[in-house]
C-alpha positions in Angstrom: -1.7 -9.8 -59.3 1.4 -11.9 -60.5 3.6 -10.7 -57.3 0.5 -11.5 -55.2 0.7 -15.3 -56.5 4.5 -15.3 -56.6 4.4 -14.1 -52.7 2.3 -16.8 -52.2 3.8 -19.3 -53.7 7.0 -18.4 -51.6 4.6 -18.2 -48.3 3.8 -21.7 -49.2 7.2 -22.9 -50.0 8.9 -21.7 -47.2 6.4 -22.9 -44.8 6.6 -26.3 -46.2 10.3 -26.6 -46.4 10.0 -25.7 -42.1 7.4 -28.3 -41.8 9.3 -30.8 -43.6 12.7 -29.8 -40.8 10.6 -30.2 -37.6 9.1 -33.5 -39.1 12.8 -34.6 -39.9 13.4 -34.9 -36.2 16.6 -33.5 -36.1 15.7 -30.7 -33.4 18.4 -29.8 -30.8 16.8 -28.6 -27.4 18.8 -26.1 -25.6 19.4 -26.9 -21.8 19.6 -24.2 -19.4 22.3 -23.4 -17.2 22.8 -25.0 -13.5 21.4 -22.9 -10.8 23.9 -20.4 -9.3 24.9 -21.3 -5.4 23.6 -19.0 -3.2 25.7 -17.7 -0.2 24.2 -18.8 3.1 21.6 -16.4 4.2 22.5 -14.7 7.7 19.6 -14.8 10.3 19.5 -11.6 11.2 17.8 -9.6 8.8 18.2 -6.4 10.6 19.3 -3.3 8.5 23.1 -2.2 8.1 24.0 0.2 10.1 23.8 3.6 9.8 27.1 5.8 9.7 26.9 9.8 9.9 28.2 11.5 6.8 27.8 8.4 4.4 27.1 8.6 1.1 24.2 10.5 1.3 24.9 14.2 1.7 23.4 15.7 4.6 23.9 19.2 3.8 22.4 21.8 3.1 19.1 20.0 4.7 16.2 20.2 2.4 13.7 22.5 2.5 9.7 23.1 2.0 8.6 24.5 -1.5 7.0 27.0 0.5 8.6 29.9 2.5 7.8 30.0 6.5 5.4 32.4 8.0 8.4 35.0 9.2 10.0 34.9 5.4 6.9 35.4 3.9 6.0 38.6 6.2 9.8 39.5 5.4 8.5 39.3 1.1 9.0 36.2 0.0 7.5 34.4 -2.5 6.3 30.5 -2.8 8.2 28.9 -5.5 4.8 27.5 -7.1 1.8 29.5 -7.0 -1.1 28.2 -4.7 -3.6 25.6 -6.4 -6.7 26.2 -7.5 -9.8 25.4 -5.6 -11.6 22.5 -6.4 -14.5 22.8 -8.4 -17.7 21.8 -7.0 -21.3 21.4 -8.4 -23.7 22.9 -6.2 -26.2 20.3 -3.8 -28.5 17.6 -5.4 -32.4 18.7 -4.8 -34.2 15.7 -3.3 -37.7 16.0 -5.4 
């Protein structure tokens, strides 16, 4: 009970001695910085162009998470097994 009224009393104290700082009017404001210049925008907005063999590799291509119909005949396998069917609840009766 006596640290209850001791933090209190400090609650109190502290929140006065701030009240008593912002009343005292000595406050500094911050100011923001100017704006940034912008570089002039171009009027065509067109994309940049494309060059082969950029950045992006191209090879090998990419391919489906499932095997094509000749592979599979040949015995392979999908990398992920088929999903399930979706479960549905048979017909409302109309009464």
């Amino acid at each position: 009970m006596l640290i209850a009224s001791v933090l209190l009393a400090a609650g109190f104290g502290v929140s006065i001695v701030s009240m008593a700082q912002l009343k005292a009017g000595d406050t500094q404001m911050a100011q923001a910085t100017q704006p940034l210049q912008s570089s002039p925008s171009t009027p065509n907005n067109a994309p940049a162009e494309s060059k082969p063999g950029g950045e992006r590799p191209t090879t090998p291509a990419p391919e489906p998470a499932h095997p094509d119909a000749k592979a599979q005949k040949d015995g392979a396998t999908a990398a992920l097994p088929p999903a399930p069917a979706e479960k549905t609840a048979p017909p409302i009766k109309e009464r």
